[in-house]
MARBA-3410 file (N, C-alpha, C, O; in Angstrom, 1 decimal):
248
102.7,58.2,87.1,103.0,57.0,87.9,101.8,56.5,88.7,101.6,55.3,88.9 ~ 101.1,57.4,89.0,99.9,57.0,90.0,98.7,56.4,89.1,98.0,55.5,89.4 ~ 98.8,57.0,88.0,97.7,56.2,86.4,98.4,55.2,86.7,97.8,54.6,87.7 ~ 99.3,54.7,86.3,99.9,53.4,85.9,99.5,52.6,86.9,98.7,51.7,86.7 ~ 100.2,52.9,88.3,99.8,51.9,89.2,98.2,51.6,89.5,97.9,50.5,89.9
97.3,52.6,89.3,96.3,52.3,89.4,95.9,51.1,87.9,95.1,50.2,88.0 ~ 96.2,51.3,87.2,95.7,50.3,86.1,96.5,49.1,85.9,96.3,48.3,85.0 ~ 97.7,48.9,87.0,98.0,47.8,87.3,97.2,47.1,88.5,96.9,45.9,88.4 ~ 97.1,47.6,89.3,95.7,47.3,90.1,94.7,46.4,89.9,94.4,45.4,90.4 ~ 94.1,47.4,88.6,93.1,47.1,88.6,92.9,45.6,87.5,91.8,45.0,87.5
93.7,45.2,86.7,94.5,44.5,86.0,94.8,42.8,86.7,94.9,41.7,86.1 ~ 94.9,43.4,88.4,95.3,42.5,88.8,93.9,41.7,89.4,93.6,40.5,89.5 ~ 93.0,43.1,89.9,91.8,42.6,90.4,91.1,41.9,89.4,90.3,40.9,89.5 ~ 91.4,42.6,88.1,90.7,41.5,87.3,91.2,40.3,87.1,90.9,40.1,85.9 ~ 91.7,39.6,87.3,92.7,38.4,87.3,92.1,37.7,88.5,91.3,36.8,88.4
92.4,38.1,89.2,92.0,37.8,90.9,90.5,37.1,90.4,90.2,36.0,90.3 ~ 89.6,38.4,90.2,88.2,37.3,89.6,87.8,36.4,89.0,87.0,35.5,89.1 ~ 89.1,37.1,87.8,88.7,35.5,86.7,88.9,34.5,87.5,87.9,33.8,87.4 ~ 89.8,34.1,88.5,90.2,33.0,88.8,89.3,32.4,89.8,89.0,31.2,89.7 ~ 88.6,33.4,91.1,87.6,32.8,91.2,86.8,32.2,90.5,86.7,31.0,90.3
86.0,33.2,90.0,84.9,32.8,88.9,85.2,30.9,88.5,84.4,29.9,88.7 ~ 86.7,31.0,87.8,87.2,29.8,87.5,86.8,28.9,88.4,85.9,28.0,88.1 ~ 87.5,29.0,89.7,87.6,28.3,90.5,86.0,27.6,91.1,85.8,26.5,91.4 ~ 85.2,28.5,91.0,83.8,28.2,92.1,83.2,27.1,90.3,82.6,26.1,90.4 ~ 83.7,27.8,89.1,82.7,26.7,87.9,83.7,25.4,88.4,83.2,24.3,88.7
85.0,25.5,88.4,85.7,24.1,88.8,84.6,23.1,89.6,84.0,22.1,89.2 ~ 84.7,23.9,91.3,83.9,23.2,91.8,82.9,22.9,92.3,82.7,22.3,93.4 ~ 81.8,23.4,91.3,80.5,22.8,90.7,80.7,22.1,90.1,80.0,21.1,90.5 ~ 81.5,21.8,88.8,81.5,20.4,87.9,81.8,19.2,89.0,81.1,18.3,89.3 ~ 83.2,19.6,89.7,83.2,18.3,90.8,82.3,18.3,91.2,81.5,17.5,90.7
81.6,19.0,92.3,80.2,18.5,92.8,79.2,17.6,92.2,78.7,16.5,92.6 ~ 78.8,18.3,90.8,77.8,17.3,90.2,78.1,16.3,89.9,77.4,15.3,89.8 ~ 79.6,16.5,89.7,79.9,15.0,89.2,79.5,13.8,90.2,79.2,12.7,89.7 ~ 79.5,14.0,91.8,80.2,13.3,92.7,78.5,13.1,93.2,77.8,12.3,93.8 ~ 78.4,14.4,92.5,76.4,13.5,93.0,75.6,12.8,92.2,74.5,12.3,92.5
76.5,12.8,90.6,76.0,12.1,89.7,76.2,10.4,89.8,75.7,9.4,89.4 ~ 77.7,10.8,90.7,78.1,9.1,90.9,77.6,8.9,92.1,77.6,7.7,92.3 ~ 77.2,9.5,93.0,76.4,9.2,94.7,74.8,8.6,93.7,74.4,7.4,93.8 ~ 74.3,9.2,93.1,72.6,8.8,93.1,72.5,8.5,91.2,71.4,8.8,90.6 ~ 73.5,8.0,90.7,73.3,7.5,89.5,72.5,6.6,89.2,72.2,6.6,88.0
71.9,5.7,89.8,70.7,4.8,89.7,69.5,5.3,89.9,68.4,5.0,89.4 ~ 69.7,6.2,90.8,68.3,7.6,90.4,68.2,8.2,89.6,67.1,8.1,89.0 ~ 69.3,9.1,89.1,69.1,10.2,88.5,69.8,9.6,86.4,70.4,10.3,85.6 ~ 69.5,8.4,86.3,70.3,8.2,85.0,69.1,8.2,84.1,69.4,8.6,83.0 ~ 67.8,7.8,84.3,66.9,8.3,83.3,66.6,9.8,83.1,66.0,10.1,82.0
66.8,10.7,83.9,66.9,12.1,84.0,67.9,12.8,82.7,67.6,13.6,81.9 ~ 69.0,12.1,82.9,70.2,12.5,82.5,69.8,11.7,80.9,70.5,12.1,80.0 ~ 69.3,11.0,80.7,69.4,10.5,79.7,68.5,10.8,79.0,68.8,11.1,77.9 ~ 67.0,10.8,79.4,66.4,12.3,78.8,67.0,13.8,78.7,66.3,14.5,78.0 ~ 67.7,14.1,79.1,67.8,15.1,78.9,69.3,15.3,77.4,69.3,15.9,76.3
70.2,14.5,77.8,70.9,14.3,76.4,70.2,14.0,75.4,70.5,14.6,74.4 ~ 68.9,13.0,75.1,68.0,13.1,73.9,67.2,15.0,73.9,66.9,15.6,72.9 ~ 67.1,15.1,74.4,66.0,16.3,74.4,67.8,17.2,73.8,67.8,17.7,72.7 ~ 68.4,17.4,74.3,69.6,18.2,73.7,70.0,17.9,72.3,70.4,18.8,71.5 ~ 69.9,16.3,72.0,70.5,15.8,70.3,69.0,16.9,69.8,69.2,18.0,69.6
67.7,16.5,69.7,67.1,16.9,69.2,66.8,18.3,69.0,66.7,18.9,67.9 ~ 66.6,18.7,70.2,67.2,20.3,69.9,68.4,20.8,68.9,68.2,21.9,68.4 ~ 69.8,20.1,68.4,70.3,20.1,67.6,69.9,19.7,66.0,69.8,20.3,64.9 ~ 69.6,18.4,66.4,69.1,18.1,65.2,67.8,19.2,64.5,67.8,19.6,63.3 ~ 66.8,19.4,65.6,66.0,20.9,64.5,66.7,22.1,64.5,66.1,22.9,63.8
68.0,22.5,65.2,68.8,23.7,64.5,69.4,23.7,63.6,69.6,24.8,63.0 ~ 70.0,22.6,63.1,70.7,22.0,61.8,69.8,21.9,60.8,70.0,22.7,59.9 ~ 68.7,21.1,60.6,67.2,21.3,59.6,66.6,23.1,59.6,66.4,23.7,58.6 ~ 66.6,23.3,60.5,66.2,24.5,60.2,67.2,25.5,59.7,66.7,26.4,59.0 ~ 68.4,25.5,59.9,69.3,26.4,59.3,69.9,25.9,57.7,70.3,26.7,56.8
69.8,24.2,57.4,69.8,24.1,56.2,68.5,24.4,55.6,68.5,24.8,54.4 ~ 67.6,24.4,56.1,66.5,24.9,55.1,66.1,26.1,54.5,65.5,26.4,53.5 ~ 67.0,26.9,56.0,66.6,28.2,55.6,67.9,28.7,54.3,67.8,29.5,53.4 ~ 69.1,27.8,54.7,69.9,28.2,53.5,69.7,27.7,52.0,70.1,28.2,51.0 ~ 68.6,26.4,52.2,68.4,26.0,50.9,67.5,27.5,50.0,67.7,28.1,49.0
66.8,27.5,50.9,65.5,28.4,50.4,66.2,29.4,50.4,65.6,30.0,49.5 ~ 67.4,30.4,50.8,67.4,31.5,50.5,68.5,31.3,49.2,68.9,32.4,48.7 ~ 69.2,29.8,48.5,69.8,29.8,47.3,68.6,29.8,46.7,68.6,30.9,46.2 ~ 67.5,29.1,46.2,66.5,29.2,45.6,66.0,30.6,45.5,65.4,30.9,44.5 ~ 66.1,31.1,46.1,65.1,32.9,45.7,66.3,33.4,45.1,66.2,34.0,44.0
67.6,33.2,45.8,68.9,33.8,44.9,68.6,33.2,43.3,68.5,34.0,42.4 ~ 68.4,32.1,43.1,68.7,31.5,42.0,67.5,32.0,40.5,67.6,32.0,39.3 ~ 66.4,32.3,41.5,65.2,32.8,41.1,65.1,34.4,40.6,64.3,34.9,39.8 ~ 66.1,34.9,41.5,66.1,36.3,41.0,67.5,36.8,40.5,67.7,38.0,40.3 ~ 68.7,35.7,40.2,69.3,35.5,38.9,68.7,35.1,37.7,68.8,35.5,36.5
68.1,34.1,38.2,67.6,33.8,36.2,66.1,34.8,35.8,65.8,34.7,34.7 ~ 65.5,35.4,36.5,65.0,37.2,36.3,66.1,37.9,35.9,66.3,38.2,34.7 ~ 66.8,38.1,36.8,67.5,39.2,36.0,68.2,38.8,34.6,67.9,39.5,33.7 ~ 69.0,37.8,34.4,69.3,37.1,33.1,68.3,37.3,31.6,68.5,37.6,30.4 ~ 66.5,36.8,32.7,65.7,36.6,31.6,65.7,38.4,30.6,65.7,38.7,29.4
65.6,39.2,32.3,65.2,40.6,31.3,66.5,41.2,30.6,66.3,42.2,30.0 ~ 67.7,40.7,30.6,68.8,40.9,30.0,68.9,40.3,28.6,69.8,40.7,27.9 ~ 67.9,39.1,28.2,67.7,38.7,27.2,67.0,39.8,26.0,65.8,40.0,26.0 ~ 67.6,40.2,25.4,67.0,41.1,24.5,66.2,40.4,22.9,66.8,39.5,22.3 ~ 65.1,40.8,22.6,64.3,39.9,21.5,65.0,39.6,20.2,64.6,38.8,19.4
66.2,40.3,20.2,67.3,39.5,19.0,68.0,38.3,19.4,68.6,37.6,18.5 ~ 68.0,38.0,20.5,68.7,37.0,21.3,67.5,36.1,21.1,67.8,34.9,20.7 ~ 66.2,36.3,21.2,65.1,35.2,21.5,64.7,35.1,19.8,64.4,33.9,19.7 ~ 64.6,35.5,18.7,64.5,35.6,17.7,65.6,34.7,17.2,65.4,34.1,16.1 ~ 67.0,34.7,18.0,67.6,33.4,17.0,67.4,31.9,18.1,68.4,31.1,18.3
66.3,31.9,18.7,65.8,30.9,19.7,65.7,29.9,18.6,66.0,30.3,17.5 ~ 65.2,28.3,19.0,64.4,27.3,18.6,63.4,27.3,18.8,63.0,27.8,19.9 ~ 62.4,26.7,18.2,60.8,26.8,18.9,60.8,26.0,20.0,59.7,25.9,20.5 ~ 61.9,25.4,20.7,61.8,24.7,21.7,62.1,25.6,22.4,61.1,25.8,23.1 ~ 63.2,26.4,22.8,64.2,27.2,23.6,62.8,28.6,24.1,62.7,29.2,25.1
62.2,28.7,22.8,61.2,30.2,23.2,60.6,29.3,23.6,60.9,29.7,24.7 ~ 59.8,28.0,23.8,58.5,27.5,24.5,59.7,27.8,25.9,59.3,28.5,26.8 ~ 60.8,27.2,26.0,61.0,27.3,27.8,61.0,28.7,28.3,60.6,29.1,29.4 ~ 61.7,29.5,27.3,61.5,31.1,27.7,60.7,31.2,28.3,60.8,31.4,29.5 ~ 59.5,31.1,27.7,58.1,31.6,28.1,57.6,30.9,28.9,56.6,31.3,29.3
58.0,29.4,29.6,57.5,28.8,30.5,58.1,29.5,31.7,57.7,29.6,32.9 ~ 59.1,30.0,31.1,60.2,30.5,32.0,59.5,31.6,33.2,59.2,31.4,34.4 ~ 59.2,32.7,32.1,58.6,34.0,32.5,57.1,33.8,33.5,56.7,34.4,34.5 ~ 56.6,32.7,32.7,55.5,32.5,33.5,55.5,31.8,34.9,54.6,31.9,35.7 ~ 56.7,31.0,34.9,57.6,30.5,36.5,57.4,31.8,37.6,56.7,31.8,38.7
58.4,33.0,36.7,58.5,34.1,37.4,57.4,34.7,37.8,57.7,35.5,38.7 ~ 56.5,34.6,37.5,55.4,36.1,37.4,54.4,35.1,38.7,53.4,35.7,39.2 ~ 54.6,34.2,39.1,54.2,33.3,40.3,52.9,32.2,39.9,51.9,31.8,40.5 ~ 53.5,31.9,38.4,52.0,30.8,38.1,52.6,29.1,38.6,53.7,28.7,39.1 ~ 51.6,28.4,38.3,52.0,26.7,39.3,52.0,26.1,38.5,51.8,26.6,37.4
52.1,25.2,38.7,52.1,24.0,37.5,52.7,23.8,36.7,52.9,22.6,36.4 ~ 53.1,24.8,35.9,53.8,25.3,34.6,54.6,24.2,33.8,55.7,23.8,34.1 ~ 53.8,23.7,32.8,54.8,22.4,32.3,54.7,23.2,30.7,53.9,24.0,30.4 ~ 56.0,22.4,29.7,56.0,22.3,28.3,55.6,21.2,28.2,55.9,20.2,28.9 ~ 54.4,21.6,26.7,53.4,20.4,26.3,54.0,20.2,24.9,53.8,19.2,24.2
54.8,21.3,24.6,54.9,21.2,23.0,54.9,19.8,22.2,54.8,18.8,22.7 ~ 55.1,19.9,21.2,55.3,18.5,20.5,54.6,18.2,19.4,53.8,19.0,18.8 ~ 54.7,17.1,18.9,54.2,16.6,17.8,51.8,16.2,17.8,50.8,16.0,17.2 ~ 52.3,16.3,19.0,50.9,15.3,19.5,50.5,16.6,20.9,49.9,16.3,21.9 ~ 50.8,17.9,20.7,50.5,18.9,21.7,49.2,19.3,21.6,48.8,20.1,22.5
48.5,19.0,20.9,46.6,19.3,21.1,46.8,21.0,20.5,45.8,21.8,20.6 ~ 47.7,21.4,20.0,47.7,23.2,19.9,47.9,23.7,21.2,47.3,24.6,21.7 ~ 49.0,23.0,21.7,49.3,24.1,23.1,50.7,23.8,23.4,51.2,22.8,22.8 ~ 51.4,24.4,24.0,52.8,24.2,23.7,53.4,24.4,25.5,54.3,23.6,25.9 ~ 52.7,25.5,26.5,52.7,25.1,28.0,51.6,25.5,28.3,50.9,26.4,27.7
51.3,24.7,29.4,50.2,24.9,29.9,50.6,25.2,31.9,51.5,24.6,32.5 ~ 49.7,26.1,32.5,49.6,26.0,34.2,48.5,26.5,35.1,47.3,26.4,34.8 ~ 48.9,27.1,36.0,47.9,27.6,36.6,48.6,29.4,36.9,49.8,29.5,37.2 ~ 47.2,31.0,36.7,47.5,31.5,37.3,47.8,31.5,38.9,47.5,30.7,39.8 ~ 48.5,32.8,38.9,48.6,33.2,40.7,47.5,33.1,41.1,47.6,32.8,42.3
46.0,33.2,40.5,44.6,33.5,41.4,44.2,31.9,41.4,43.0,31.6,41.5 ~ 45.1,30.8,41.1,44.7,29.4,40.3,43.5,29.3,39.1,42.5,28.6,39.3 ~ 43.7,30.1,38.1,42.6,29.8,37.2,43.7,29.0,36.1,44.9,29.3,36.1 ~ 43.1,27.8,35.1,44.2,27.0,34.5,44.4,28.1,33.0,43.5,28.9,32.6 ~ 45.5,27.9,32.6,46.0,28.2,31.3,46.6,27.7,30.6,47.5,27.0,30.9
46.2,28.1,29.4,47.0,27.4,28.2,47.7,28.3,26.8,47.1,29.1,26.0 ~ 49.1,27.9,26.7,49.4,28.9,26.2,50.3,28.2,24.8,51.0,27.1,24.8 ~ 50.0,29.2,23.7,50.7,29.2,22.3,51.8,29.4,21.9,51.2,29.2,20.8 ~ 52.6,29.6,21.6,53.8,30.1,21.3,54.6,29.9,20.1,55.4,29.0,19.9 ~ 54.3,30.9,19.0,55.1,30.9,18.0,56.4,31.6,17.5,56.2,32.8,17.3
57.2,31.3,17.3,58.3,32.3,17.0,58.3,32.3,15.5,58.5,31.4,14.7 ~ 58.1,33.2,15.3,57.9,33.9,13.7,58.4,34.6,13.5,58.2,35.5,14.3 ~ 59.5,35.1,12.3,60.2,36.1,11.9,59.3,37.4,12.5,58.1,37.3,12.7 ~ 59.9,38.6,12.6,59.2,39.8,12.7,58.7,40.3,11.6,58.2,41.4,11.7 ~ 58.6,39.8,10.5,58.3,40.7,9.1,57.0,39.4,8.7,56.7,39.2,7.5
56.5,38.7,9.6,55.3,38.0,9.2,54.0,38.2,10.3,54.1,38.9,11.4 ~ 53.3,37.7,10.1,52.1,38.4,11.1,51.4,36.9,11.5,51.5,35.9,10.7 ~ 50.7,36.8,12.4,49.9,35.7,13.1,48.3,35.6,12.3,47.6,36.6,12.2 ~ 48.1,34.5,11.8,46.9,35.0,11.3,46.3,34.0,12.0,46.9,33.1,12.7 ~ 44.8,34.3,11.7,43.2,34.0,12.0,43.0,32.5,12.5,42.5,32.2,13.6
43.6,31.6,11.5,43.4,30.2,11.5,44.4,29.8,13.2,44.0,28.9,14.0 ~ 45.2,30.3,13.2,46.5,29.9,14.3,45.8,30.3,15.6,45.4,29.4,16.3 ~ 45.5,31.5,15.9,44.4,31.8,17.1,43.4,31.2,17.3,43.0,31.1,18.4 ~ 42.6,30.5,16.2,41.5,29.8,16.2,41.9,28.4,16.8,41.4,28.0,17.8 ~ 43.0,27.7,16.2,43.3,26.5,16.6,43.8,26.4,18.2,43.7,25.4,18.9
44.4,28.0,19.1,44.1,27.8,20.3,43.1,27.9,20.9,43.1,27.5,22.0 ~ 41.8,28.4,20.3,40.5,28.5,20.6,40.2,27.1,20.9,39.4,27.0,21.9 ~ 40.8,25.6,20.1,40.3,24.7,20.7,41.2,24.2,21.3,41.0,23.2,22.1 ~ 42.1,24.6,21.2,43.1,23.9,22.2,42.4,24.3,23.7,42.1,23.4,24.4 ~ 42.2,25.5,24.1,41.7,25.6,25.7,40.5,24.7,25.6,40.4,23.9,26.5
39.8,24.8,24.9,38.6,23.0,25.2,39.3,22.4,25.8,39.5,22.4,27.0 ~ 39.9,21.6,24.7,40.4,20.4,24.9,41.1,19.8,26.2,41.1,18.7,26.8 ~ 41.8,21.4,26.4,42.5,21.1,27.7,41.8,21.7,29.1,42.3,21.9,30.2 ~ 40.0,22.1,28.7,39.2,22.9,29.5,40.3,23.6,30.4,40.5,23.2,31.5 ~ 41.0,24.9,29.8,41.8,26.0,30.2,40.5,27.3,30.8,39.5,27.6,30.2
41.1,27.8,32.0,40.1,29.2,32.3,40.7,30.1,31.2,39.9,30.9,30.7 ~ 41.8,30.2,30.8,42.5,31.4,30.1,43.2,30.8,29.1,43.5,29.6,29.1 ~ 43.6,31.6,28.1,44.1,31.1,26.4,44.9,32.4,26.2,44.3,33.5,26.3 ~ 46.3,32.1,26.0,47.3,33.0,25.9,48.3,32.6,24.3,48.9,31.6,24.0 ~ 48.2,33.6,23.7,49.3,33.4,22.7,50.3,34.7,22.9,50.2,35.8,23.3
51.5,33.8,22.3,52.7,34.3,22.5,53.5,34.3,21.1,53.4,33.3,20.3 ~ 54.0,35.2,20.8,54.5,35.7,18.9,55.6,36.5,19.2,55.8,37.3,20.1 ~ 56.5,36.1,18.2,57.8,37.1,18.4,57.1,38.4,17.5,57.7,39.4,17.4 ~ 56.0,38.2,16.9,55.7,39.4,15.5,54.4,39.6,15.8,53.8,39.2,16.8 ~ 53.9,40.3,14.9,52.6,41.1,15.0,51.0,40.4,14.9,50.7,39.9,13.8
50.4,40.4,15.4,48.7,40.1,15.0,48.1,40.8,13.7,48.2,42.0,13.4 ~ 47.6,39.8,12.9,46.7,40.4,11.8,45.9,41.3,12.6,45.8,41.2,13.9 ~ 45.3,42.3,11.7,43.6,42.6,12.1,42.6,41.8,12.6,42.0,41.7,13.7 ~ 42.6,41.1,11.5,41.2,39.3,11.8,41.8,38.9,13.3,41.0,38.7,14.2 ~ 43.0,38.8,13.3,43.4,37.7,14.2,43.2,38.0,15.7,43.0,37.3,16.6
43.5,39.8,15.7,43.8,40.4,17.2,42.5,40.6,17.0,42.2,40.2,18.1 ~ 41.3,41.0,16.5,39.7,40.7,17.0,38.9,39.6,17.0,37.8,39.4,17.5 ~ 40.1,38.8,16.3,39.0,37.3,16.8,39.4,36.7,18.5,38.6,36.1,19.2 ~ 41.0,37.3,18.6,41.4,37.1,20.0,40.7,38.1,21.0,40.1,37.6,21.9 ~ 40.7,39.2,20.8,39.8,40.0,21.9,38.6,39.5,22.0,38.1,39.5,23.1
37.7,39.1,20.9,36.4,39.1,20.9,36.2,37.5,22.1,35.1,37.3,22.7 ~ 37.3,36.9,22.1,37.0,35.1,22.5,37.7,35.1,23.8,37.6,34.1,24.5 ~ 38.6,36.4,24.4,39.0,36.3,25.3,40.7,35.7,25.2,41.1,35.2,26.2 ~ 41.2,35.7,24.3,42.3,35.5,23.9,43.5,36.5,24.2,43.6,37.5,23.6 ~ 44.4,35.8,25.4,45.6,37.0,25.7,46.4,37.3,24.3,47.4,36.6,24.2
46.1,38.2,23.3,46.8,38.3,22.1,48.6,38.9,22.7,48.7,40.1,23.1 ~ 49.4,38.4,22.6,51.2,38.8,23.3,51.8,38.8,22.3,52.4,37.8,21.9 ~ 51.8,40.1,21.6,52.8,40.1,20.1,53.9,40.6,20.9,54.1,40.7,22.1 ~ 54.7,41.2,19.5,56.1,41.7,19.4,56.3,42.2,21.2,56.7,41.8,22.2 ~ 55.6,43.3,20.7,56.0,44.8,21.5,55.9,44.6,23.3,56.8,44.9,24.2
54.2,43.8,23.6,54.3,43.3,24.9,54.7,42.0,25.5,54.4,41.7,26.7 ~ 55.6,41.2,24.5,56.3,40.1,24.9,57.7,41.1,25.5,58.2,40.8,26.5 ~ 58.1,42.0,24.8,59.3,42.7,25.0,59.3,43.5,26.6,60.4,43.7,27.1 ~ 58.2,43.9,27.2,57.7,44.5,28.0,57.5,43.2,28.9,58.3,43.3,29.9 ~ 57.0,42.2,29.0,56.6,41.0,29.9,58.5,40.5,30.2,59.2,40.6,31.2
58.9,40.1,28.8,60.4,39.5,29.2,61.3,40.6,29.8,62.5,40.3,29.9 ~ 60.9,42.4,30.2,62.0,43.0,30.6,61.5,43.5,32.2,61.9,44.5,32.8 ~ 60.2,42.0,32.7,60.2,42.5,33.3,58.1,43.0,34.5,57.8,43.1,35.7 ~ 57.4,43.1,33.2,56.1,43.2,33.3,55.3,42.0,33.8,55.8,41.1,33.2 ~ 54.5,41.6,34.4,54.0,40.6,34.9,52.6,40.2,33.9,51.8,41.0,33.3
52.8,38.6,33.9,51.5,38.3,32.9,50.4,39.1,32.9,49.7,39.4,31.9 ~ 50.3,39.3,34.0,48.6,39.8,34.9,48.4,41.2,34.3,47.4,41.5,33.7 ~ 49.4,42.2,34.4,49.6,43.6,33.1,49.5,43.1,32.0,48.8,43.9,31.4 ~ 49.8,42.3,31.3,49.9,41.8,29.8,48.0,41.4,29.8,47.4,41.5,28.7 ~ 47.6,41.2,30.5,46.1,40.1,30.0,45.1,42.2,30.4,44.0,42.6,30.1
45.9,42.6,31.0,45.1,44.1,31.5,44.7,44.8,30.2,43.5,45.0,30.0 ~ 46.1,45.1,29.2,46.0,45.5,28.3,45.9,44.8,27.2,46.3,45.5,26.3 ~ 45.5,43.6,26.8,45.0,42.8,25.5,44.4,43.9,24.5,43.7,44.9,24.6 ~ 45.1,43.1,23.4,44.0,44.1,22.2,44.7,45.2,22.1,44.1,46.1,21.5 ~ 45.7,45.5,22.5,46.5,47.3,22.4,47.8,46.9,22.3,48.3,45.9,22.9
48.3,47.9,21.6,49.7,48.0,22.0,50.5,48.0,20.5,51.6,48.4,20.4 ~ 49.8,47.5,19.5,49.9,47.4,17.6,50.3,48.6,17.4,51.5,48.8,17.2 ~ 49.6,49.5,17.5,49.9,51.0,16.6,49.1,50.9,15.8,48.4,50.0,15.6 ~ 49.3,52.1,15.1,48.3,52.6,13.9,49.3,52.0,12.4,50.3,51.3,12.4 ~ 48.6,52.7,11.4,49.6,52.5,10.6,51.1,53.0,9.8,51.8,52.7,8.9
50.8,54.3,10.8,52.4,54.7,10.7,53.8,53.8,11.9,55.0,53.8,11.9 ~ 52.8,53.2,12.7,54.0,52.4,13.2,53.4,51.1,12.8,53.8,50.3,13.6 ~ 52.7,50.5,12.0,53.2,49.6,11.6,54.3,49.7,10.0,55.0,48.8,9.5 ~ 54.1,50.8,9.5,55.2,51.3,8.3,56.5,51.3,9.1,57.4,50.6,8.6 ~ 56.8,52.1,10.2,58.2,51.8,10.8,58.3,50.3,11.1,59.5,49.8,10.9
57.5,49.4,11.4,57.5,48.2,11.7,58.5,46.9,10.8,59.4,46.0,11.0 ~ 57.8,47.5,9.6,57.9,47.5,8.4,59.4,47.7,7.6,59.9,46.9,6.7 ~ 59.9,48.9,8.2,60.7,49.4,7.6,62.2,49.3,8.8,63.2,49.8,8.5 ~ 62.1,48.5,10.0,62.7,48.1,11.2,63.2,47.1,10.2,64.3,47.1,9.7 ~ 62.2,46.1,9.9,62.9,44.9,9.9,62.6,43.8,8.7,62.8,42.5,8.7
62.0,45.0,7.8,62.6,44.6,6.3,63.9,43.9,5.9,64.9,44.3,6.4 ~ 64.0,42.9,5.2,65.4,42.8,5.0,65.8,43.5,3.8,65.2,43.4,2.7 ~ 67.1,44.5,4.3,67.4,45.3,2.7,68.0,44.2,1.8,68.5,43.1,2.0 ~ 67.6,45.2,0.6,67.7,43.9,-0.9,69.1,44.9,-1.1,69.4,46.0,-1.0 ~ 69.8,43.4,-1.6,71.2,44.0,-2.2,71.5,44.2,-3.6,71.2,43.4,-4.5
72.1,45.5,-3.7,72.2,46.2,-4.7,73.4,45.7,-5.8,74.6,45.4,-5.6 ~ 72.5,45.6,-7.1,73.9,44.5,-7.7,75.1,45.3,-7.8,75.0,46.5,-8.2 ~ 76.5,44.7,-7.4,77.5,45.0,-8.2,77.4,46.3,-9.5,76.7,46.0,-10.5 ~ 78.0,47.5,-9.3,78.2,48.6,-10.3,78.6,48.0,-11.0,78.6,46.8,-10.6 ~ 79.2,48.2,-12.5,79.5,47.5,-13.4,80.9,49.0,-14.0,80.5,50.1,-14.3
82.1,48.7,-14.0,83.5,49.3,-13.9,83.1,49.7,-15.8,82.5,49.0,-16.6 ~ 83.8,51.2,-16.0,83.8,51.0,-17.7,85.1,50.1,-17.6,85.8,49.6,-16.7 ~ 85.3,50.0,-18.7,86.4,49.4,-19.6,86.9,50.2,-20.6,87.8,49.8,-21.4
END
């Protein structure tokens, strides 16, 4: 009984307060009000600065809170189509268009933090297909062929990006291949400075590896010639065996 009454008590004192409390903000609003209407030809530029200075205070919490939500759908959206890209597996990009792998690859190079990044491809593309800037801003220009896996990049095709970075005075010259580098081709590219991106480290870049690792290891990554015989023997197409022939 004595709990109880005490936490009715105290129930009540709180009540009791709120109401002051209430009461004393009541009459402060009256007051100001009654001094706003006593000395309003005084005090109405005061008051009217200060409601501007309040909109605008609004108005940059609204810009800044959409901005910050624009920007944080953009990194969302940026690190959905990453994750998508490395979910793309090289059977999926092998039944690409040569249009669809040039945006892939403009794609990846979006990701990896390069600028500029446009598709040049086309009929009248100078031998470059996108071109931008690295992350350190050095310009580039990049190749891209989608070629069965059972054919190889040869000598002439590397050469013709050799002038394409002229042309487009590129600091860097990148080719991109769903298949393998000749011999000729991957020493004419190492020898000239040519990012050679066959099969194996396009597979490693799209699941994931950043351009900047890919240009580290240039010139590697082929195998010898027992994995080019598995290479070989991956993705051969098997020949069909005729029809047995039934006795009679």
């Amino acid at each position: 009984m004595a709990a109880g009454t005490a936490a009715r008590g105290r129930r009540a004192a709180a009540r009791r307060q709120r109401r002051r409390r209430l009461g004393a903000a009541s009459a402060g609003a009256v007051l100001l009000l009654i001094l706003l209407a006593a000395f309003w030809s005084t005090l109405w530029p005061y008051v009217l600065g200060a409601g501007c200075l309040c909109g605008l205070g609004a108005v940059a919490w609204w810009w800044r809170r959409t901005d910050r939500a624009l920007r944080g759908g953009d990194r969302r959206w940026r690190q959905e189509e990453a994750v998508r890209a490395g979910h793309r597996t090289l059977t999926e990009v092998d039944a690409m268009t040569g249009t669809e792998f040039e945006e892939l690859v403009a794609a990846l190079c979006r990701r990896d933090g390069c600028t500029e990044v446009r598709r040049v491809g086309g009929s009248h593309d100078n031998g470059a297909d996108v071109v931008g800037r690295l992350p350190d801003g050095r310009t580039m220009v990049v190749q891209c062929k989608r070629f069965v896996p059972t054919s190889t990049v040869r000598s002439r095709d590397v050469r013709d990006l050799l002038g394409s970075a002229v042309h487009f005075r590129a600091d860097l010259a990148v080719f991109v291949t769903t298949t393998r580098f000749s011999g000729p081709s991957e020493a004419f590219a190492a020898q000239n400075g040519i990012i050679a991106v066959h099969r194996d480290l396009l597979g490693l870049w799209n699941s994931g590896a950043s351009l900047t690792s890919l240009i580290e290891v240039n010139g590697a990554g082929q195998g010898d010639a027992r994995h080019r015989t598995r290479w070989k023997q991956t993705y051969a197409t098997p020949r069909r065996k005729p029809p047995s022939k039934r006795p009679t």
